[in-house]
GUBASE-565005 format. One line per field, with one value per atom (N, C-alpha, C, O): atom name; x, y, z. Coordinates in Angstrom, 2 decimals, decimal comma. Example, Ala and Ser with C-alpha at 12.3 -4.5 7.8 and 13.67 -1.06 7.14 Angstrom:
BEGIN
atom <- [N;CA;C;O;N;CA;C;O] $
px <- [13,19;12,30;13,20;14,24;12,85;13,67;12,90;13,41] $
py <- [-5,69;-4,50;-3,30;-3,32;-2,25;-1,06;0,03;1,14] $
pz <- [7,80;7,80;7,80;8,46;7,08;7,14;7,87;8,04] $
REM end
This chain:
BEGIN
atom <- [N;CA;C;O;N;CA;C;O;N;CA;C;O;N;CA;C;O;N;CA;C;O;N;CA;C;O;N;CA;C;O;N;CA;C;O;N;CA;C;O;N;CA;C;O;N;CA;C;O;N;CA;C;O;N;CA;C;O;N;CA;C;O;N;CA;C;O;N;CA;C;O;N;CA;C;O;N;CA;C;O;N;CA;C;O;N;CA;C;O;N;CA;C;O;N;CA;C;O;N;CA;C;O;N;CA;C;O;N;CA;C;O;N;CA;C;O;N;CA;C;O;N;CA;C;O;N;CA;C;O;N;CA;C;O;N;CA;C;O;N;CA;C;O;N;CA;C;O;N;CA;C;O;N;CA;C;O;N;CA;C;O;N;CA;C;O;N;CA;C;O;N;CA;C;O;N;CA;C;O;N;CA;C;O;N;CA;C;O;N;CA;C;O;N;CA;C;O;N;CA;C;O;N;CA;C;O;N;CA;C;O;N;CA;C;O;N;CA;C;O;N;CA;C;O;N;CA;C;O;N;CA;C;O;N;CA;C;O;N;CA;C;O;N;CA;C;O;N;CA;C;O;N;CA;C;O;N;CA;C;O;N;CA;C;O;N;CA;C;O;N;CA;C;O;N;CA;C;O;N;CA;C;O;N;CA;C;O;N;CA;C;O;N;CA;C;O;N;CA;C;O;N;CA;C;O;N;CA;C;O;N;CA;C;O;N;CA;C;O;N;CA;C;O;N;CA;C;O;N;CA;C;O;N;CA;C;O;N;CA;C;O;N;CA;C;O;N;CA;C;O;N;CA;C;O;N;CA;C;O;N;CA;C;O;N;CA;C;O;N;CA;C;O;N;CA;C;O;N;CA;C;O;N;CA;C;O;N;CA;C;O;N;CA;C;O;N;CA;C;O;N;CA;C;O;N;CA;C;O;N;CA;C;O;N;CA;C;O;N;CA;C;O;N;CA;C;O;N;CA;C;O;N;CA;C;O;N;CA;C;O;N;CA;C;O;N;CA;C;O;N;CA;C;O;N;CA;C;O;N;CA;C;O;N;CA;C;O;N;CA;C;O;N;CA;C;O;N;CA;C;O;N;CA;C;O;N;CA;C;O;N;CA;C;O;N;CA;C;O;N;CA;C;O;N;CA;C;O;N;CA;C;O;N;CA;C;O;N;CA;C;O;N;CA;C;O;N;CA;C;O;N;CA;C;O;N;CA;C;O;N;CA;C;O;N;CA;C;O;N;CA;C;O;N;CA;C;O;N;CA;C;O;N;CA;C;O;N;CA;C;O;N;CA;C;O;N;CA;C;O;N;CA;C;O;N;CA;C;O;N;CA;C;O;N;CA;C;O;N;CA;C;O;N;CA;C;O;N;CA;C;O;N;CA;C;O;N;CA;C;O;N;CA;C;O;N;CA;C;O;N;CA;C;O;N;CA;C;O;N;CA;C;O;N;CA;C;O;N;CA;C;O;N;CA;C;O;N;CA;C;O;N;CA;C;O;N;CA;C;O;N;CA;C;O;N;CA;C;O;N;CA;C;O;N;CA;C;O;N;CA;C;O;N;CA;C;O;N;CA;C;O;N;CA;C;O;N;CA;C;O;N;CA;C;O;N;CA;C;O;N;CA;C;O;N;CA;C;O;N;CA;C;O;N;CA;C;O;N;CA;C;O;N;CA;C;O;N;CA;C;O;N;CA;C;O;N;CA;C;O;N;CA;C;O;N;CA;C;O;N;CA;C;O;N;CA;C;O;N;CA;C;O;N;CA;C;O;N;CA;C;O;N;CA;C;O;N;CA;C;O;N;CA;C;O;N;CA;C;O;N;CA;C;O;N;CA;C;O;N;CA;C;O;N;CA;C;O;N;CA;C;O;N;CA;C;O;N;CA;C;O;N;CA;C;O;N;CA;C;O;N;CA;C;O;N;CA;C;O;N;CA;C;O;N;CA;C;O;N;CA;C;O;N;CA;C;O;N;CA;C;O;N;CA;C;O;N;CA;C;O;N;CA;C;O;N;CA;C;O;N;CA;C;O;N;CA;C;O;N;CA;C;O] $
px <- [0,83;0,00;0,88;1,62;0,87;1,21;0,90;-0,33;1,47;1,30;1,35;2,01;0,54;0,23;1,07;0,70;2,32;2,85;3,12;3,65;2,41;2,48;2,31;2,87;1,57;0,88;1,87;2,01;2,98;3,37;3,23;3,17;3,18;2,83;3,66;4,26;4,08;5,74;4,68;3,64;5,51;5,35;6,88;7,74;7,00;7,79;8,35;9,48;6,81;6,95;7,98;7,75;9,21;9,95;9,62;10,07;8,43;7,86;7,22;7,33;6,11;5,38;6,21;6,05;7,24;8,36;8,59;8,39;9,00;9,20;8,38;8,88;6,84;6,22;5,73;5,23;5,65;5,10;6,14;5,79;7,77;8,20;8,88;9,96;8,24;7,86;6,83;6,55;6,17;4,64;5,16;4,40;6,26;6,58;5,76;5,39;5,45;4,90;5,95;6,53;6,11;6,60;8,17;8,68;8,93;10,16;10,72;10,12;11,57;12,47;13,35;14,53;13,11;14,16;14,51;14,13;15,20;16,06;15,34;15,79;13,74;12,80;11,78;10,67;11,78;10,62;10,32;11,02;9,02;8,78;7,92;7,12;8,08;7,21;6,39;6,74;4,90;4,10;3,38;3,24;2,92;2,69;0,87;0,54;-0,16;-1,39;-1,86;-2,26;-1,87;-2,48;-2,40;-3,20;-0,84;-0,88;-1,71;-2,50;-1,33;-2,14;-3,44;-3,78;-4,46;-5,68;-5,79;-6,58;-5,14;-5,49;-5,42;-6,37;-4,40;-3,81;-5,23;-5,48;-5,76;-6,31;-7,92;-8,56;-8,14;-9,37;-9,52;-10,55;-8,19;-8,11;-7,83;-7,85;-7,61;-7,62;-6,21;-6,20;-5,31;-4,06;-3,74;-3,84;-3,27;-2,85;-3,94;-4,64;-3,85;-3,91;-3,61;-2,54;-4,08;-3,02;-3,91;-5,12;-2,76;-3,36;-2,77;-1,65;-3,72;-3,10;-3,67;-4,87;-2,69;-2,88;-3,95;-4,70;-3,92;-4,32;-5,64;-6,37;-6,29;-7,42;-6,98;-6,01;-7,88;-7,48;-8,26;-9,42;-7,48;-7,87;-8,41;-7,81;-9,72;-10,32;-9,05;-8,04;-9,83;-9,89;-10,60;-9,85;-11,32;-12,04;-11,48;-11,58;-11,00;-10,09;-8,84;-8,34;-8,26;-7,07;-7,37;-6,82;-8,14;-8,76;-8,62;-8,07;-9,56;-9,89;-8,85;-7,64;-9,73;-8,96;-8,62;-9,44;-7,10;-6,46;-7,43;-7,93;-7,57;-8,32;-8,36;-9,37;-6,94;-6,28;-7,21;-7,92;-6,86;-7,04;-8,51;-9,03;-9,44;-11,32;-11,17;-11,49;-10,48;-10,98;-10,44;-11,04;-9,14;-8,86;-9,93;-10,10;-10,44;-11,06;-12,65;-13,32;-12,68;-14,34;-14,32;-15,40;-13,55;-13,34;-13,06;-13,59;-12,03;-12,04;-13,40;-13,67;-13,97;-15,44;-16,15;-16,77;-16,53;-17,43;-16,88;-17,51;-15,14;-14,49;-15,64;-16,44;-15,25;-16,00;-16,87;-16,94;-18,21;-19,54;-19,92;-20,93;-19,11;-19,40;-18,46;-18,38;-17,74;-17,65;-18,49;-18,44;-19,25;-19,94;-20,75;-20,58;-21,81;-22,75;-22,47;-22,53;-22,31;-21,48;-20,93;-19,75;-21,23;-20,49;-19,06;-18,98;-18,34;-16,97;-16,45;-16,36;-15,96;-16,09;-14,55;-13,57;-14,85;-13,58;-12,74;-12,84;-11,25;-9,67;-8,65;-8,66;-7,81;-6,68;-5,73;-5,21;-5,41;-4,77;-3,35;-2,91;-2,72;-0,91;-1,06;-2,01;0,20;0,76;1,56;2,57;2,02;3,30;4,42;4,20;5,93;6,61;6,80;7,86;5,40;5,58;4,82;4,60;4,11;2,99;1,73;0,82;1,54;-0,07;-0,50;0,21;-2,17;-2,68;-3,17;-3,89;-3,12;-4,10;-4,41;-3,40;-5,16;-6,06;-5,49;-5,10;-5,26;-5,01;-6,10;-6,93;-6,31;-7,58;-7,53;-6,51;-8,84;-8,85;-8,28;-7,38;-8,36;-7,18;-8,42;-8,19;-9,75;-10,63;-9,94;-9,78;-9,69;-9,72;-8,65;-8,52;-7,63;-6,11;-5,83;-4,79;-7,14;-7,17;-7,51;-7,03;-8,49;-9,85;-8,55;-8,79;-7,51;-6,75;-5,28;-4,94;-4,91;-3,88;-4,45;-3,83;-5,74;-6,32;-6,40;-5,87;-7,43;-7,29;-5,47;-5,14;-4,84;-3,52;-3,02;-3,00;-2,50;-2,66;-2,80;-1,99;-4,55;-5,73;-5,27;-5,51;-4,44;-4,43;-2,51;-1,63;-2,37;-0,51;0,67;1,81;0,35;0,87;1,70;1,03;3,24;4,20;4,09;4,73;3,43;3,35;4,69;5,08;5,23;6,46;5,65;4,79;6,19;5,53;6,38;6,80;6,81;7,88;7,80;6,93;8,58;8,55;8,61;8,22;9,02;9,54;7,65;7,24;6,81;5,58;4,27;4,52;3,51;2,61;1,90;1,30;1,96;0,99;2,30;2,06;3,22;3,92;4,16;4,91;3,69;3,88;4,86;4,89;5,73;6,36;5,75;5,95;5,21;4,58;5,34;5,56;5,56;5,88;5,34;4,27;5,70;4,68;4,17;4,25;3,50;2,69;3,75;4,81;2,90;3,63;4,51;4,80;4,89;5,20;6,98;7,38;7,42;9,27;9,73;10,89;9,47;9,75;10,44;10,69;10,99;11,19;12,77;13,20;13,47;14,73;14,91;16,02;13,57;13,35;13,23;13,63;13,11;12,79;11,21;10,26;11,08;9,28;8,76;9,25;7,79;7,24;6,64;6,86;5,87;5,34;5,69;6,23;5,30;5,47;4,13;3,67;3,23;2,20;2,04;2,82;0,61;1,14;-0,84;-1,83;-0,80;-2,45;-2,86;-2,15;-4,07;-4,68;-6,19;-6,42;-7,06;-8,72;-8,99;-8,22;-10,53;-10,98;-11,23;-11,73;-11,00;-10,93;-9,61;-9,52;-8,81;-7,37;-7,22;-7,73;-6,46;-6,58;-4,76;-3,77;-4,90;-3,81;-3,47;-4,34;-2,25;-1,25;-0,21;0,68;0,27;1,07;2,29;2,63;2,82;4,11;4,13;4,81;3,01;2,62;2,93;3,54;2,29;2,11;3,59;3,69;4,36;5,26;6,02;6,95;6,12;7,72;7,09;7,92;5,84;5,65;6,27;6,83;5,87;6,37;7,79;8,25;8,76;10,25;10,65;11,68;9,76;10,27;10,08;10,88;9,36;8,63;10,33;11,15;10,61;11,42;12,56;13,37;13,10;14,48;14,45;15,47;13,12;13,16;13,22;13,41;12,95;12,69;11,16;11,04;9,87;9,06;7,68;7,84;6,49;5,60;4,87;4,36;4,57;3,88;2,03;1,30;1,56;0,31;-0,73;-0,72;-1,25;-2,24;-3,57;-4,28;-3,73;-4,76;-5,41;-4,98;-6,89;-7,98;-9,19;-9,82;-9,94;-11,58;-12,87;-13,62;-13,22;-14,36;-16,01;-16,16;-16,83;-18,05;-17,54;-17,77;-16,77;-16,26;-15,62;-15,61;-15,15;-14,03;-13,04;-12,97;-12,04;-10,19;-10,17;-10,77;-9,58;-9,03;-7,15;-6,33;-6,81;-5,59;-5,84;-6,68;-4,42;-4,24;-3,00;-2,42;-2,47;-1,10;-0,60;-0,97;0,21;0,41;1,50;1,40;2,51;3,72;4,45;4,05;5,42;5,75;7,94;8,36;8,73;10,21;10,39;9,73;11,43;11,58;12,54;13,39;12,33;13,50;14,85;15,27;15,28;17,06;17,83;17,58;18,47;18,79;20,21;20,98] $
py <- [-1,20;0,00;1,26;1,42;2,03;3,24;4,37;4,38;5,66;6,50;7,37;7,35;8,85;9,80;10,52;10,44;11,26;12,18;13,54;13,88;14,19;16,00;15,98;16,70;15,15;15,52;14,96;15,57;13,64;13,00;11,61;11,10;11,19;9,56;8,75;8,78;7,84;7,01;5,40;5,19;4,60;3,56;2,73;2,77;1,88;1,15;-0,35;-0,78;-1,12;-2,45;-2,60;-1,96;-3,32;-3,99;-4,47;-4,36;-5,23;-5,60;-5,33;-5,72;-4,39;-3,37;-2,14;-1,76;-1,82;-0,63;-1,36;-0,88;-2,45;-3,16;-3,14;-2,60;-3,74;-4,23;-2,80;-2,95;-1,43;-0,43;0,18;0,44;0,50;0,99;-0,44;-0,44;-1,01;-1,87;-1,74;-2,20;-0,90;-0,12;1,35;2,05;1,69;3,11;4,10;5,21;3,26;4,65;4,80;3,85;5,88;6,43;6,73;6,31;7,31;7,88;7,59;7,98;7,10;6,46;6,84;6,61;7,36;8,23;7,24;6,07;7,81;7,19;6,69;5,80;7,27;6,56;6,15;6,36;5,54;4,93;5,25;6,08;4,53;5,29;6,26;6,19;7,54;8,45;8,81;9,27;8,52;8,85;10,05;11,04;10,06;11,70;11,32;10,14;12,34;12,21;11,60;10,44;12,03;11,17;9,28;8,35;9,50;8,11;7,32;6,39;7,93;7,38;6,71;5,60;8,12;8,04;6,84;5,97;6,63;5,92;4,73;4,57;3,93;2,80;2,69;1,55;3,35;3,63;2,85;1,87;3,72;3,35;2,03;1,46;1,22;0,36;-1,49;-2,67;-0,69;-1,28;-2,50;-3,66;-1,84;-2,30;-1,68;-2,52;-0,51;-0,31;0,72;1,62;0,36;1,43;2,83;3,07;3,23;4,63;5,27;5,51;5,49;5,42;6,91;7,38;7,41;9,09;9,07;8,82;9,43;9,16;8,11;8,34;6,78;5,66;5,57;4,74;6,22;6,30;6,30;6,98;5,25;4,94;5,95;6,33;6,27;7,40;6,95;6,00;7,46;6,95;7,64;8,33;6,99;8,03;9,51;10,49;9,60;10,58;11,62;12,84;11,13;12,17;12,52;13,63;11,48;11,93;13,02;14,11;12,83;13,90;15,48;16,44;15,22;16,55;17,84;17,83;18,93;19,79;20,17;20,20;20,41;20,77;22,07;22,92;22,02;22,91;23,75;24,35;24,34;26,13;26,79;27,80;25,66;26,37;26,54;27,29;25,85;25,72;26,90;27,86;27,34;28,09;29,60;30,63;29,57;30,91;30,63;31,74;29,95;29,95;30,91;31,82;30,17;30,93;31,70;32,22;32,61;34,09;34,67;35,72;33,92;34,82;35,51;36,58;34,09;34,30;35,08;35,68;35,52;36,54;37,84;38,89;37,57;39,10;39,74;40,67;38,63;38,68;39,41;40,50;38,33;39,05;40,49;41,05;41,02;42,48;43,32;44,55;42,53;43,49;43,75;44,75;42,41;42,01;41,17;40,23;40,98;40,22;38,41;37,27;38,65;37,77;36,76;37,03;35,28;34,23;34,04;34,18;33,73;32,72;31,83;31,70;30,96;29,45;29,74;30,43;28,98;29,00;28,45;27,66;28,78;27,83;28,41;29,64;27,85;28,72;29,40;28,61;30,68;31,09;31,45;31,76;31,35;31,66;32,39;33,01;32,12;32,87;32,48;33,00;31,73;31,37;32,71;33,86;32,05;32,84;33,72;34,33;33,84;34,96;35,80;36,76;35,79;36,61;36,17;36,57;35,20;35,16;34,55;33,96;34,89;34,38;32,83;32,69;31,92;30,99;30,06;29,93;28,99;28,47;27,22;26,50;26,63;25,39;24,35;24,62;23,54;22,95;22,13;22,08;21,38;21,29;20,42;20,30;19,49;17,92;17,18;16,15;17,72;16,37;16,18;15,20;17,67;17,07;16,62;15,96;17,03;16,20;15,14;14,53;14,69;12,83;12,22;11,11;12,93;12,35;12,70;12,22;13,32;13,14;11,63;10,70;11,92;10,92;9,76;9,24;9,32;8,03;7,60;6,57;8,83;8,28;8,06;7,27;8,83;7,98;6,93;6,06;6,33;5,32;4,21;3,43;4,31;3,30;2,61;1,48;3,86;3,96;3,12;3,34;2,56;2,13;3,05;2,61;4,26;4,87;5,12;4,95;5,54;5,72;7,38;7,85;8,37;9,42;9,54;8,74;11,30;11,52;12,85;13,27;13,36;14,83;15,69;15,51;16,73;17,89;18,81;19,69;18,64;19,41;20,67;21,33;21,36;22,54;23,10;23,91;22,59;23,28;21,86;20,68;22,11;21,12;20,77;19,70;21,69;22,30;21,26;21,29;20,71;20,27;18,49;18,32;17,47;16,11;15,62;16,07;14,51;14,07;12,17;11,10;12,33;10,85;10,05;10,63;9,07;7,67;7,06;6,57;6,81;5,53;4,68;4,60;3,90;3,14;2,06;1,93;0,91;-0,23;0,70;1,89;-0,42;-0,11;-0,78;-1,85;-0,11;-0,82;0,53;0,67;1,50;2,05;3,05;3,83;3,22;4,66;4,89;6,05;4,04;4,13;4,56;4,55;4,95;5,57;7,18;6,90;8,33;9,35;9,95;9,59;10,56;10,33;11,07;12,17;10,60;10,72;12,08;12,83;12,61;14,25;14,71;14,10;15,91;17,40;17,60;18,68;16,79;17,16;18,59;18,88;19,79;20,74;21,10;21,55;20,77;21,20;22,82;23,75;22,87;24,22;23,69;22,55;24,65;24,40;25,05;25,57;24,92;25,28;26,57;27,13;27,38;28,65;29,32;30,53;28,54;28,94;30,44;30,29;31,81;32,44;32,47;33,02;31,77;31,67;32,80;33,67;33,05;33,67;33,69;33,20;33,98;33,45;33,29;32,16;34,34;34,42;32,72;31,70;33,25;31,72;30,32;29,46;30,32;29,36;28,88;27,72;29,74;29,27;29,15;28,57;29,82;29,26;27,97;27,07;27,53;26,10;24,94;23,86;25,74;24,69;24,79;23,72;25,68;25,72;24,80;24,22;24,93;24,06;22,73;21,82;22,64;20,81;20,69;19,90;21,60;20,85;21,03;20,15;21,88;21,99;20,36;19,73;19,56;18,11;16,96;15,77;17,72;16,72;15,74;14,58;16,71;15,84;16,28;16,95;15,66;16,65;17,02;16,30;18,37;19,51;19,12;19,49;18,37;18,59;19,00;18,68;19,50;20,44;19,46;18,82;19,45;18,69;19,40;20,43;18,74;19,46;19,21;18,77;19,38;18,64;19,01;19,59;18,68;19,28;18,47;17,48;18,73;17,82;16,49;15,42;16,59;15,77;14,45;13,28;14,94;14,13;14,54;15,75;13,94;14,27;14,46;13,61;15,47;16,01;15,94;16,50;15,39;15,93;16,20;15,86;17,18;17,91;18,30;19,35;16,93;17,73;19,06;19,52;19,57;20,68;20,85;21,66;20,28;20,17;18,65;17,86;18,53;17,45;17,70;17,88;17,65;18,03;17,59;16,83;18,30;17,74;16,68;16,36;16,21;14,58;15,29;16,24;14,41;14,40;13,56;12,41;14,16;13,32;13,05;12,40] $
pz <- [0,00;0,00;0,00;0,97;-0,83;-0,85;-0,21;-0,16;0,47;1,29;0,74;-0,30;1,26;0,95;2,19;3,36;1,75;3,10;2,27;1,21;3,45;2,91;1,10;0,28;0,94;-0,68;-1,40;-2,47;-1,20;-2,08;-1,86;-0,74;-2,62;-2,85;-2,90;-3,98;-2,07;-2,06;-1,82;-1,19;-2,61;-2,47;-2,36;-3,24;-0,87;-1,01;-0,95;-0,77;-1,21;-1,24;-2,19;-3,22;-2,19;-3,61;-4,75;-5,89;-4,11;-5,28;-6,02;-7,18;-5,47;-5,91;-7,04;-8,20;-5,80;-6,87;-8,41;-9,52;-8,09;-9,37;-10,50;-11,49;-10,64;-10,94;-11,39;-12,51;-11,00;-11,42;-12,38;-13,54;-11,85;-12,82;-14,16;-14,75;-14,22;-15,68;-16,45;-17,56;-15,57;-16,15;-16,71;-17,39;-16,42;-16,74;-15,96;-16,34;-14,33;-13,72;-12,60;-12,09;-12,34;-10,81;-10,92;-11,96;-10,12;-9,99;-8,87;-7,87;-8,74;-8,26;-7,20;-7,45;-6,09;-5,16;-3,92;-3,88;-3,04;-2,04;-1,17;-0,45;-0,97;0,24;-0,62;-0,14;-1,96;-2,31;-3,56;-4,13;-4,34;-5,66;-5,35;-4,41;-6,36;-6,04;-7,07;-8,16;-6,55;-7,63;-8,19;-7,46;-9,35;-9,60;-9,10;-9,17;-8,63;-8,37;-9,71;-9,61;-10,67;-11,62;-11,65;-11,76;-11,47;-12,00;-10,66;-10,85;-9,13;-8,31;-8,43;-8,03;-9,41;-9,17;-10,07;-9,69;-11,19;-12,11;-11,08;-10,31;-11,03;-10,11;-8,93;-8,55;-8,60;-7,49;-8,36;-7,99;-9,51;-10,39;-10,49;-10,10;-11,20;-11,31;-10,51;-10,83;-9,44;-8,03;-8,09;-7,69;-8,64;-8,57;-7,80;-6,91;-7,12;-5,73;-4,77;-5,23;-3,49;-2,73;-2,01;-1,44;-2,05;-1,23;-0,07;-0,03;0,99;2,43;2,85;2,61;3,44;4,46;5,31;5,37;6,47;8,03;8,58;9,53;7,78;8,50;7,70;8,24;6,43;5,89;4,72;4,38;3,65;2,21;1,24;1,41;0,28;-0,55;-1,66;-2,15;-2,45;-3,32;-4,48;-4,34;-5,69;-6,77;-6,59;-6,56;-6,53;-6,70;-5,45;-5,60;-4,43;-3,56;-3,95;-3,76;-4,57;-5,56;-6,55;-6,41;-7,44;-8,29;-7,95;-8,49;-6,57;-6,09;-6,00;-5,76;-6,28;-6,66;-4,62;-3,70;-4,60;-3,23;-2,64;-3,38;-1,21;-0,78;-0,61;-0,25;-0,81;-0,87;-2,05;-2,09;-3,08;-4,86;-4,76;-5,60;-3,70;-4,08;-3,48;-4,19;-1,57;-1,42;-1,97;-1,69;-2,87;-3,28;-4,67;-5,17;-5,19;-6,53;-6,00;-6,48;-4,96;-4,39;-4,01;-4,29;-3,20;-3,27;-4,33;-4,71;-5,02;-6,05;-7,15;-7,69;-7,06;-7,57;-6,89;-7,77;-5,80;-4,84;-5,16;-5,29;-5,32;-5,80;-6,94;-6,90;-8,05;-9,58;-9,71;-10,29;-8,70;-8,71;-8,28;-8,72;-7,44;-6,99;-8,16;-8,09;-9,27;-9,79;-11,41;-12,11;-11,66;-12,55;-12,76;-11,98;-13,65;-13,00;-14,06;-13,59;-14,90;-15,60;-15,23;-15,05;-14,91;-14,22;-15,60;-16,82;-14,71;-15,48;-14,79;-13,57;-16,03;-15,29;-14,53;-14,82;-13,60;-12,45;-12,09;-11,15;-12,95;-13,31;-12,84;-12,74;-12,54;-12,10;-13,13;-13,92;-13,26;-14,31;-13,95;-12,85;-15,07;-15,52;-16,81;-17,27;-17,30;-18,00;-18,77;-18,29;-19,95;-20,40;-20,48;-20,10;-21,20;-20,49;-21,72;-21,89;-22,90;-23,80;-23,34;-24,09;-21,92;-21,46;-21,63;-20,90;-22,72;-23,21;-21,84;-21,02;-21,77;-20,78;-20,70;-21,68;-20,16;-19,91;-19,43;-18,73;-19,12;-18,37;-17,72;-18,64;-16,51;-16,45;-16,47;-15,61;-16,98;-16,93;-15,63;-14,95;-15,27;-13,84;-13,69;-14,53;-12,80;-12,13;-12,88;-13,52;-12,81;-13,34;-15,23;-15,95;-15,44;-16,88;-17,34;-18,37;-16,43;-16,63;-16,31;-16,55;-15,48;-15,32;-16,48;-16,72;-17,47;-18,55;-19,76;-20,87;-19,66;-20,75;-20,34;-21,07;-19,32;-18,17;-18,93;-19,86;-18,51;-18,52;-19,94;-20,37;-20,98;-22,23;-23,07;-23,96;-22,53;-22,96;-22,29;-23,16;-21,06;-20,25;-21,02;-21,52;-21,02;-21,55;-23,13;-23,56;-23,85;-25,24;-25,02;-25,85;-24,27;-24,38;-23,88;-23,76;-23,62;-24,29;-22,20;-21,19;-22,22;-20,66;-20,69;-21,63;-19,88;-20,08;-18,76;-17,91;-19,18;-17,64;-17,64;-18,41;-16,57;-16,36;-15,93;-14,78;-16,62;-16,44;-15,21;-15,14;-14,36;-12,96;-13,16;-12,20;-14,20;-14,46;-14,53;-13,69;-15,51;-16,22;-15,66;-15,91;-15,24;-15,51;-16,63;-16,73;-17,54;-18,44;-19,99;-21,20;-19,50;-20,31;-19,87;-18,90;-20,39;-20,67;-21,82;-22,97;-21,24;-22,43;-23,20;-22,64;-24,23;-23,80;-25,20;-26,26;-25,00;-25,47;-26,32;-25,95;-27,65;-28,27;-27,39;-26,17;-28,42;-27,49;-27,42;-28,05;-25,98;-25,90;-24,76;-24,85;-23,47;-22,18;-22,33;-22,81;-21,96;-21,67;-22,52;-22,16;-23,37;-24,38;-24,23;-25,15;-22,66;-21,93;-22,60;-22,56;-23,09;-23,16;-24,81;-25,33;-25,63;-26,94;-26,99;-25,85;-27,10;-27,55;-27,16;-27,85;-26,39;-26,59;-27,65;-27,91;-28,34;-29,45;-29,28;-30,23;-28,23;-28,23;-27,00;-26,07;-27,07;-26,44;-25,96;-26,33;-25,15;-24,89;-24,14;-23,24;-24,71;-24,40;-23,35;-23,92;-22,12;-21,87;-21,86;-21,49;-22,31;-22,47;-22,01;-21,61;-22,15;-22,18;-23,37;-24,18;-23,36;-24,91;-24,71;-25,68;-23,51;-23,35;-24,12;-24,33;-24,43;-23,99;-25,35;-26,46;-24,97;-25,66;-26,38;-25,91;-27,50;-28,32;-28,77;-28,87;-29,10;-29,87;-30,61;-29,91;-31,72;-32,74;-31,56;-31,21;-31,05;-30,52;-29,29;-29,27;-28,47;-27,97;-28,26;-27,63;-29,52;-30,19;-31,41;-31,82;-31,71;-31,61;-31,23;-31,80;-29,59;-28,68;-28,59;-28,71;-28,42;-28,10;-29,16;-28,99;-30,37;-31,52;-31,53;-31,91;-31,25;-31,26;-29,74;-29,39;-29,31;-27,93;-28,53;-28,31;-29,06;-29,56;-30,22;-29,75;-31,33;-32,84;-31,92;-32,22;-30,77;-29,80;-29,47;-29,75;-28,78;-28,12;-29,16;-28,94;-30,61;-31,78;-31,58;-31,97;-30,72;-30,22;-31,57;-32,59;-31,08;-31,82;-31,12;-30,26;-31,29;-30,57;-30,56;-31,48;-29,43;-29,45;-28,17;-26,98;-28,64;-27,69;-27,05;-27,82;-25,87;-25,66;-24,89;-24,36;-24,69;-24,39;-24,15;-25,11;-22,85;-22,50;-22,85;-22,06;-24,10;-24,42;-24,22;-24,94;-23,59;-23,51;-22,96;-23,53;-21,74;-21,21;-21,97;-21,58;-23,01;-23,88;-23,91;-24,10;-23,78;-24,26;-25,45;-26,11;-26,11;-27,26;-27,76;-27,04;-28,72;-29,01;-30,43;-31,27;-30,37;-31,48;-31,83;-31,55;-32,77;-33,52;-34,12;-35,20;-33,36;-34,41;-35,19;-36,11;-35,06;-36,06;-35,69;-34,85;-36,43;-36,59;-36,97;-38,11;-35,92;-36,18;-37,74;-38,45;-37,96;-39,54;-39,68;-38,86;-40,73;-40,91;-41,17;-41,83;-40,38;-40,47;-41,76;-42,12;-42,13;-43,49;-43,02;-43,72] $
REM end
């Protein structure tokens, strides 16, 4: 059974460690494997492992959940809103890439509903500490980690307000990794991807 301490996920049965990173999930440190929340929840869905915090087992769906800082700065922030307009907007946490453009992180639910449909689809996703908003994923077929990963997964929402300049540091970041640049996205509670370039062949 895996543990939940101060919001990270370590698992350290041996055998377990084993048996997961042959799955291409989890990272590998000095007190255990450490898992990212996604891959938890998935594992969790699927009732291949457990995960326990302070003596109480965690669903999926508590994995999911969005942390309780972000609901309660999201709901003030919304009460801010209303006294200054009457206009609802839907309620995400926002950034900034580092050309300035604005935009959206989509929620933990919809970054599970994309997690899972790749997962589901073969496919060893890693997740960049630097950006969340940046995935590196794998052909399909599991053992494959020691290949190139095939894209630059890049998350947005269907809010997301694009910009050329935006939009191509992303694609120069893709052809810098030699990956392909695709954009994903939750629409009508479906996962979306979307290629947008493709590095060029090396001759």
């Amino acid at each position: 059974m895996a543990e939940s301490r101060a919001g990270i996920i370590i698992e350290t049965d041996p055998d377990m460690v084993a048996k997961l990173l042959s799955m291409g999930i989890g990272k590998k440190k000095e007190d255990g494997l450490h898992l990212h929340w996604l891959e938890a929840a998935l594992l969790s869905e699927r009732n291949l492992l457990k995960i326990e915090q302070e003596g109480k087992e965690l669903s999926r769906d508590a994995l999911i959940a969005e942390p309780q800082e972000e609901k309660k700065g999201a709901k003030e922030a919304k009460k801010e809103k209303g006294k200054k307009s009457a206009k609802p907007k839907i309620a995400k946490n926002k950034s900034a890439d580092s050309s300035g453009a604005s935009l959206l992180i989509p929620s933990r639910a919809d970054q599970y509903l994309i997690y899972r449909a790749l997962r589901l689809g073969g496919r060893v996703v890693r997740f960049s500490e630097g950006s969340p908003l940046h995935w590196r994923v794998y052909e399909r077929g599991v053992g494959r980690e020691h290949e190139r990963p095939q894209m630059l997964l890049y998350l947005v929402t269907p809010e997301w307000s694009v910009s050329l300049s935006s939009l191509e540091q992303q694609m120069q970041l893709a052809r810098m990794l030699r990956q392909d640049l695709t954009l994903a996205f939750v629409r009508d509670g479906r996962p979306h991807m979307m290629r947008m370039s493709r590095p060029p062949v090396e001759g």
